[in-house]
C-alpha positions, 0 to 999 in steps of 0.5 A: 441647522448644522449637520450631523457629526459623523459618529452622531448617535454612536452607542455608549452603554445600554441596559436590558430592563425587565419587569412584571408589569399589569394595568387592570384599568387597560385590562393587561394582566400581569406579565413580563415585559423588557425595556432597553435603554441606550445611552448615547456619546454627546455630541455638539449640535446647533453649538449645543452640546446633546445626550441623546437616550434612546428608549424601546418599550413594551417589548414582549416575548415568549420567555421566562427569564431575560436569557432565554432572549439570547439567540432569539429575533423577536418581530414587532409590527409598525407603530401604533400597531398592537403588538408594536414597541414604544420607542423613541429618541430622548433629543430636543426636551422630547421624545421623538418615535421611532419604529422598531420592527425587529430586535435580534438578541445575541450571546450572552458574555460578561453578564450581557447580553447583545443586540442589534437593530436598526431603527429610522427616528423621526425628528419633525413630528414631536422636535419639529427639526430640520434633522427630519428622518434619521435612520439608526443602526445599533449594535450594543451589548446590555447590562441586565438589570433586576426584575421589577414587580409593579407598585399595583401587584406590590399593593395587592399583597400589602408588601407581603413578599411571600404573597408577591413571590408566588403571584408571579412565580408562574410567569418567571423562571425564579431560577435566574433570580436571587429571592425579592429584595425591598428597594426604594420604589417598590420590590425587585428580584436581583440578576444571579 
């Protein structure tokens, strides 16, 4: 196996997802949630050119709106700990685990929002590669994007876009967003 470029895993673009998530069947009620997702410069690895896509998932926090984030260093324990973040490298054709324990949330510039974290990927469990523990550090400022509402509220309200606004209006500050809006794959409140 070759070594690791020198600016392996550098930054591109990132994206802050946010959405109203709920799962009766694991009784998670309705919430919101954020995501970040990193897209990082290919590089060549093994002759084989990669785009590795880092994901955190199941990020809380105590918010009503994506920029109250701004300023704030949100702490998670270890995974698979309750309370921890899903995340992992996109590399090989499978997603390999990394542990987030921190997320430090900076200004907000452009429409952005900053971040940096650091974050250590293990690339034996799940790839069963020579590249075994990697430790990442990240600095990148996320485009924000629209606030999702899940299919099961959608389908609780029948579509009814009225039924579904005041469902979560107690959980978002619907200030920060412009009113839901159809889009394909369910319904959505646009960033203002």
């Amino acid at each position: 196996m070759s070594e690791l470029p020198e600016d392996a895993f550098t930054p591109l673009s990132g994206k802050l997802g946010q959405m109203i998530y709920e799962n009766p069947g694991a009784g998670i009620e309705p919430r919101l949630e954020f995501f970040i997702e990193i897209a990082m410069k290919p590089f060549e690895l093994d002759a084989e050119e990669v785009s590795p896509i880092l994901r955190l998932n199941g990020i809380l926090a105590d918010v009503k709106k994506w920029s109250d984030l701004a300023g704030q260093t949100l702490e998670f324990p270890w995974h698979p700990k309750p309370g921890s973040i899903d995340a992992g490298v996109h590399l090989f054709y499978v997603q390999n685990p990394a542990d987030v324990t921190r997320l430090n949330f900076g200004e907000i510039s452009g429409g952005k929002i900053a971040v940096t974290f650091d974050t250590e990927v293990d690339f034996e469990i799940e790839a069963d590669s020579e590249l075994g523990q990697v430790p990442l550090s990240f600095q990148c400022d996320l485009e924000v994007n629209p606030l999702k509402v899940a299919t099961s509220i959608e389908k609780q309200h029948n579509g009814d876009e009225k039924a579904i606004t005041d469902a979560v209006s107690g959980l978002v500050d619907l200030s920060a967003y412009g009113p839901l809006a159809k889009v394909p794959g369910g319904f959505e409140f646009p960033v203002t």
